[in-house]
C-alpha positions in Angstrom: -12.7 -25.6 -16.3 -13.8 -23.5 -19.2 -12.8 -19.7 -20.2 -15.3 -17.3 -19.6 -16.3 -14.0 -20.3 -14.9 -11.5 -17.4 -17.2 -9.0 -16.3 -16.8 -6.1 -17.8 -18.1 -2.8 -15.7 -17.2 0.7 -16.4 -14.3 1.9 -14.0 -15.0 4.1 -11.2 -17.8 3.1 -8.5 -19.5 1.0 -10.5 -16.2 -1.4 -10.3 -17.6 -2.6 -6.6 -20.5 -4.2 -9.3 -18.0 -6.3 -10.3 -17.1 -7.5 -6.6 -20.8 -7.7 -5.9 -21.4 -9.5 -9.3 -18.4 -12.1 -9.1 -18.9 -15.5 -10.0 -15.8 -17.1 -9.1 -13.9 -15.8 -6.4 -10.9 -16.9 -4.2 -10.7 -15.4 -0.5 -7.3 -15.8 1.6 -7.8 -14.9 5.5 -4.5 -14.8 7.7 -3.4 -16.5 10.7 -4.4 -13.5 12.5 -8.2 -13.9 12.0 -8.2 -17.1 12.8 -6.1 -17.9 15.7 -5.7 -16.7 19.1 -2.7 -14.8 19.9 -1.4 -17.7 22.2 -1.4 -20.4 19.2 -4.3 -22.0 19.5 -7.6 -21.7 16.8 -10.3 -19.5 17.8 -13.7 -21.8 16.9 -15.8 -18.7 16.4 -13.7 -17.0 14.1 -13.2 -20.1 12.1 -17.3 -20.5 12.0 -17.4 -16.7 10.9 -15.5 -16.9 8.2 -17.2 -20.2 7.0 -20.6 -18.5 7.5 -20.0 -16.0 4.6 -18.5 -18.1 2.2 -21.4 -20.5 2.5 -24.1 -17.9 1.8 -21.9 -16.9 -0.8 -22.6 -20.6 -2.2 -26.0 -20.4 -1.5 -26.1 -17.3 -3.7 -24.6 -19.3 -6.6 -21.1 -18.3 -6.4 -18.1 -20.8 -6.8 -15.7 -20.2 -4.0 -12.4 -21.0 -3.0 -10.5 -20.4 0.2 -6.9 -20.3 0.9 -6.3 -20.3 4.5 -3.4 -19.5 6.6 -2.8 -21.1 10.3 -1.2 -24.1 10.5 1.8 -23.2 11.9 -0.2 -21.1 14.1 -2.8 -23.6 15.3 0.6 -26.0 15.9 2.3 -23.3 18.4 -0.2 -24.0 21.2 -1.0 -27.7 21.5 3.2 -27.8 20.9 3.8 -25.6 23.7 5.5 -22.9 22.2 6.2 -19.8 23.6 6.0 -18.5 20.2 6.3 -18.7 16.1 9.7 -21.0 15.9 12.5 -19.6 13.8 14.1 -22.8 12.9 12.6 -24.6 9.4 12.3 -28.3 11.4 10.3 -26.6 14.5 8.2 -24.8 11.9 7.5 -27.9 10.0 6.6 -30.1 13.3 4.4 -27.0 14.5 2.9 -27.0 10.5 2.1 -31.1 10.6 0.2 -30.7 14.2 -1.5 -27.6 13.3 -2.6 -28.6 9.4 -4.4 -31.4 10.3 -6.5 -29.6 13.1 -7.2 -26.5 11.0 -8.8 -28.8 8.4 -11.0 -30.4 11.0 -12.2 -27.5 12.3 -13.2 -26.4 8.7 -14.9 -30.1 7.6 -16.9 -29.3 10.7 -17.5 -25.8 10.6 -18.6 -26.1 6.3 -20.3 -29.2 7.7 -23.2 -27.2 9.1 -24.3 -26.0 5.6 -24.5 -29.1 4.2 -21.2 -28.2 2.0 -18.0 -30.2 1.9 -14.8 -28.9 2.2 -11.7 -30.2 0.4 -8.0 -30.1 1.3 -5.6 -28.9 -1.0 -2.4 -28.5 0.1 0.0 -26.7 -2.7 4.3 -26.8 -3.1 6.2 -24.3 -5.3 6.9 -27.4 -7.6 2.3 -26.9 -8.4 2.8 -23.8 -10.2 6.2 -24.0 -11.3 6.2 -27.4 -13.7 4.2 -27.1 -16.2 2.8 -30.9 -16.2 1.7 -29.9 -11.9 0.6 -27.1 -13.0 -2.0 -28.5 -15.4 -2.6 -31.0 -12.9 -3.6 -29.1 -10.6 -5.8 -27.3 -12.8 -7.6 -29.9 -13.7 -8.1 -31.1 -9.9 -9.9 -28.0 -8.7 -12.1 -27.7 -11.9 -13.2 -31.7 -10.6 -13.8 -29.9 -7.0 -15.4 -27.1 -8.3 -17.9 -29.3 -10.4 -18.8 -31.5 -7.5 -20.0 -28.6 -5.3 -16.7 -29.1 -3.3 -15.2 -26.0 -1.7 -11.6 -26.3 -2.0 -9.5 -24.8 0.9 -6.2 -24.2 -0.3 -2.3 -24.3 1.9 1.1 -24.2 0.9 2.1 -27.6 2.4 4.2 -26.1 4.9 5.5 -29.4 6.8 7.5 -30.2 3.7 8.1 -26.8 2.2 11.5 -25.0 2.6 11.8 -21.8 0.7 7.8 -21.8 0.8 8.0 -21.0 4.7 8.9 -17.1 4.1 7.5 -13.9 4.4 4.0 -13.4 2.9 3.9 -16.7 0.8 0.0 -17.4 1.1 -1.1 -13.6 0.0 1.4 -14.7 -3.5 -0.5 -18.3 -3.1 -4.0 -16.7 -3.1 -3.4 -15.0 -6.8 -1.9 -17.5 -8.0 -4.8 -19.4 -7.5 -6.7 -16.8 -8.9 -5.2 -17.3 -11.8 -5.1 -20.8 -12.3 -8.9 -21.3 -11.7 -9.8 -18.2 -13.6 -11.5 -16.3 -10.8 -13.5 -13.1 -11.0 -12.5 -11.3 -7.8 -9.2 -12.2 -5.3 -10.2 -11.1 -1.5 -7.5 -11.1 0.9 -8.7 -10.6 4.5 -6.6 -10.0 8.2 -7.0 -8.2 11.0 -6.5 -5.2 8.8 -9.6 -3.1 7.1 -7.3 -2.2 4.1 -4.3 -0.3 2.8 -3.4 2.8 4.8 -1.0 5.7 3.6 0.7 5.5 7.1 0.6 3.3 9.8 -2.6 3.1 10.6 -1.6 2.3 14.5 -0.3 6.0 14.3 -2.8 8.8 14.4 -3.4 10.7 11.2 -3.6 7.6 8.1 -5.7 7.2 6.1 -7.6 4.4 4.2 -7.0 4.2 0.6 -10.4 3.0 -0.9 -9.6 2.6 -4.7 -6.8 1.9 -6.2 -6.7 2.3 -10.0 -3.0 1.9 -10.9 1.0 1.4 -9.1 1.3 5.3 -8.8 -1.0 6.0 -6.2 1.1 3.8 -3.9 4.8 5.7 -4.5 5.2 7.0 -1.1 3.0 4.5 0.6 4.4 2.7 3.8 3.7 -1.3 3.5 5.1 -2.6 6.7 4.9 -6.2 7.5 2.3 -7.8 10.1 3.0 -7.3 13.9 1.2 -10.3 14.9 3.1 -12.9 17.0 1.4 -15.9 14.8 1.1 -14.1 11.3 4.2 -13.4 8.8 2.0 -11.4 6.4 2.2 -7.9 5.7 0.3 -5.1 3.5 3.4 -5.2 1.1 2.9 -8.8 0.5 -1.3 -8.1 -0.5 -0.6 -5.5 -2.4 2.3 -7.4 -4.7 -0.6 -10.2 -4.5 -3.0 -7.4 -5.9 -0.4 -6.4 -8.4 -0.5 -9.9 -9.9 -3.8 -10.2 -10.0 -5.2 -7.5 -11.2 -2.7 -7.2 -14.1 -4.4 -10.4 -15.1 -7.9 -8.5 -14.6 -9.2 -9.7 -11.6 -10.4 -7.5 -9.4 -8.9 -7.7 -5.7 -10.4 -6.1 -2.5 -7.8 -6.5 0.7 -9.8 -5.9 3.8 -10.7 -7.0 7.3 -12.1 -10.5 8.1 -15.0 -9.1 10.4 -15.9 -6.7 7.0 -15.8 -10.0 4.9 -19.7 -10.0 4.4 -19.7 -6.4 3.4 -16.6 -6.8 1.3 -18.2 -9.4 -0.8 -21.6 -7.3 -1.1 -19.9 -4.9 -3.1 -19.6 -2.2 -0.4 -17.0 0.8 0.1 -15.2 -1.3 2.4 -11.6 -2.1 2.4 -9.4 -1.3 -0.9 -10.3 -1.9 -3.8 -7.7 -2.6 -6.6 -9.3 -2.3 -10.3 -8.0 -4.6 -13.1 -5.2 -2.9 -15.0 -4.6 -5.7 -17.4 -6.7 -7.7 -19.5 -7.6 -11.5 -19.2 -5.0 -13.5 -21.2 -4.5 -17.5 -21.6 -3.3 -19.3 -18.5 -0.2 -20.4 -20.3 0.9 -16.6 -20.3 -0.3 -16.1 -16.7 1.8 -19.3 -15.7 4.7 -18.3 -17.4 4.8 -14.4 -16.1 3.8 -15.2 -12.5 3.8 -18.8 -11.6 7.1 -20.2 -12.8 10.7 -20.1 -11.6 13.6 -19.8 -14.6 15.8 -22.6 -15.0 18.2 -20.7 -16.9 19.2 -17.3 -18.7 19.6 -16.7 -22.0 21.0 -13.5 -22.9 20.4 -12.1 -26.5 21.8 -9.4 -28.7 20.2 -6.3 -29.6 18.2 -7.5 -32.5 17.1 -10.6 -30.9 15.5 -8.1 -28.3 14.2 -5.8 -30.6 12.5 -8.7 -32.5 11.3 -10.6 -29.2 10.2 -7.4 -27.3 8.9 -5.2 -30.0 8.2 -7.5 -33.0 6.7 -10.1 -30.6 8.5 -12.8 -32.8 10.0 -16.1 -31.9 13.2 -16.3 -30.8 16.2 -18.3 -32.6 19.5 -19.4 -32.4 21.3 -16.5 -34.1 20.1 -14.1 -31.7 21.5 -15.8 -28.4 25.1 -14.5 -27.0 25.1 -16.6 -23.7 23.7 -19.6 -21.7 23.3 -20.0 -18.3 21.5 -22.7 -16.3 20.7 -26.1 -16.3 17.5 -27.0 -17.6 15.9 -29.3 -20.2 13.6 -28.9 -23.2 10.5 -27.4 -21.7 11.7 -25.6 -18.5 10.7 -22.0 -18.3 13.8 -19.7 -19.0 14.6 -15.9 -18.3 15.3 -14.0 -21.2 17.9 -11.1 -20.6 19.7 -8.1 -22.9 23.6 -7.5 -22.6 23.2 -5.5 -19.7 21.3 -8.6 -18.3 17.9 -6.6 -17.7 15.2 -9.3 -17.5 13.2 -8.9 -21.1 11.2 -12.2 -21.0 10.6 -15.2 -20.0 9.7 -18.4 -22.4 9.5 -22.0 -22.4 12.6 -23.6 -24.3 12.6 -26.4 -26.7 16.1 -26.8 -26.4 18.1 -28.1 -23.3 20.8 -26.1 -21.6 23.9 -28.7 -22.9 22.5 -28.2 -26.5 22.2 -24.7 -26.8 26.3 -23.9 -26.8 26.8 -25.3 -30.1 24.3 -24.0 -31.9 23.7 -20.3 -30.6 24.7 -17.3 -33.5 24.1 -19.5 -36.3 20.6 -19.3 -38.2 18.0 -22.0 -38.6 18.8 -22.6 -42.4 22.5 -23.3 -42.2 21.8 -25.7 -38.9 18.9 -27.7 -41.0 21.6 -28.3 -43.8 24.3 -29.0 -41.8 22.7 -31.3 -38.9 19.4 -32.2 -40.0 15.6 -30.8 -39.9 14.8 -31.2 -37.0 17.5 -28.0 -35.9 15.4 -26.1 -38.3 13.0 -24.8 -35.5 12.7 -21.6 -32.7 14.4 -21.7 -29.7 11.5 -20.1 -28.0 7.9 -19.8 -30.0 6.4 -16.6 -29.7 3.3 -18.6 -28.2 5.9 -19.7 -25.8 6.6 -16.1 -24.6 5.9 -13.8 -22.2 7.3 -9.9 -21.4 8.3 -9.3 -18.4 
């Protein structure tokens, strides 16, 4: 896949042009739109959902979905009274239901002529640096071959992956990766609310233009028997995203036609950051520290304000265990989070060479010590 040029609209209403106008756009529906409240998946809804995204194709857009449901569509034909609690129960109700969500979207994609592709995602994807790429690569393939890739966290395998929320974080970090234009997150919800919207008196917000309109804001988490999403986890999704400068629209799944028009439907978050290199974007959202390193003040002030590279004198501590390549958090002496990089060090070399500059550890142990710990390409502020 190739960068392009993001669309670049004035803010206010004429942001919803750059929903209508996206080229490249991921949409994440919830178990809740898809499934019936008894565990088992709802046909119709399914072919709903697919409906839109394929006249979204025939309008020349690239689309990818990321779906929710297979633990949901594995409660039913299991015969469970409800969502298990235990990790093996949800993994046996993931591997029944996976498989029959993707046949029900081969199908349903089937009647447009388009094919659908599973791609089932772990936290190791977008946390190594070598998956990560990988997987870039794979859905730029997809993408070229008119595929429409439908996107999971594999969820019969996964084990920290199974929490609260985790396919709303999926969804922009998808985004990312494929360099999308607009991130659509659809439930059972028509968008953010200032309240409860099951309680009289909310109210829908319909823009959001930065964090500060939501102090105050009540994000509970879904009350659906089948669904553990919730508006806290879209809007974190929506904080990712647009910070990258995609746009991001959280609405309902029956408004997903309207939503994608460009219409005052749902919420609409604008960008609040600018389009950066994936590298950056995989390193401030997408990976998973191995370690800490925690530096003195001038190592801080250079990294954070100078935006230079960081080197051995300026490291205090290690913590960790990682390698020569792993991301790592970078901390001040009060151990507030500062940045995060990629080390070319390992965590048993680091000890012996921390506080002492580049020049004295080139003459005493060789050239090859004469180098950063962390290159300011390498690094990202957190």
């Amino acid at each position: 896949m190739t960068s392009r040029t993001p669309l670049t609209p004035p803010n206010g209403e004429d942001r919803r042009a750059a929903v209508a106008n996206a080229r490249r756009i991921v949409v994440k529906v919830g178990s809740s739109s898809l499934t019936t409240a008894d565990g088992h998946l709802d046909g119709e809804r399914v072919d709903r959902v697919v409906d839109v995204l394929a006249s979204q194709r025939a309008a020349g857009r690239t689309v990818l979905l990321v779906s929710s449901g297979a633990i949901a569509a594995g409660i039913g034909p299991l015969g469970m009274a409800g969502r298990p609690r235990d990790l093996a129960t949800l993994q046996a109700a993931a591997s029944v239901g996976q498989g029959l969500l993707m046949h029900r979207y081969t199908e349903s994609f089937r009647r447009h002529q388009l094919i659908a592709a599973q791609v089932l995602l772990t936290a190791e994807d977008v946390v190594r640096r070598s998956h990560y790429l990988n997987a870039h690569r794979a859905f730029g393939r997809l993408l070229t071959m008119g595929v429409v890739p439908v996107v999971n966290e594999n969820d019969a395998v996964a084990t920290q992956e199974i929490r609260f929320g985790d396919n709303d974080r999926l969804a922009a970090l998808v985004a990312l990766l494929v360099d999308a234009d607009l991130l659509v997150l659809l439930s059972d919800v028509d968008g953010v609310y200032d309240d409860d919207p099951r309680r009289g008196g909310a109210h829908r917000l319909d823009e959001v233009h930065d964090a500060a309109q939501l102090d105050g804001v009540l994000l509970g988490r879904s009350g659906s028997a089948v669904s553990t999403g919730g508006m806290a986890t879209k809007v974190d999704a929506a904080r990712i995203a647009t910070g990258s400068g995609i746009d991001v629209v959280v609405g309902a799944a029956d408004d997903a036609a309207a939503v994608l028009a460009g219409e005052r439907v749902g919420t609409h978050f604008h960008p609040s950051g600018q389009r950066t290199r994936s590298r950056l974007l995989w390193l401030a959202h997408a990976s998973a520290p191995r370690g800490r390193l925690v530096l003195d003040d001038g190592a801080v002030v250079a990294v954070v304000q100078r935006r230079m590279s960081l080197l051995p004198a300026g490291i205090v501590g290690v913590a960790g265990d990682f390698v020569a390549g792993d991301p790592v958090e970078l901390v001040d002496g009060r151990g507030t989070p500062v940045a995060r990089g990629l080390t070319t060090y390992s965590a048993g070399e680091l000890p012996a060479i921390i506080g002492r500059s580049t020049h004295d550890l080139a003459a005493e142990l060789g050239a090859e010590y004469e180098r950063e710990v962390i290159h300011r390409d390498d690094l990202v502020l957190m």
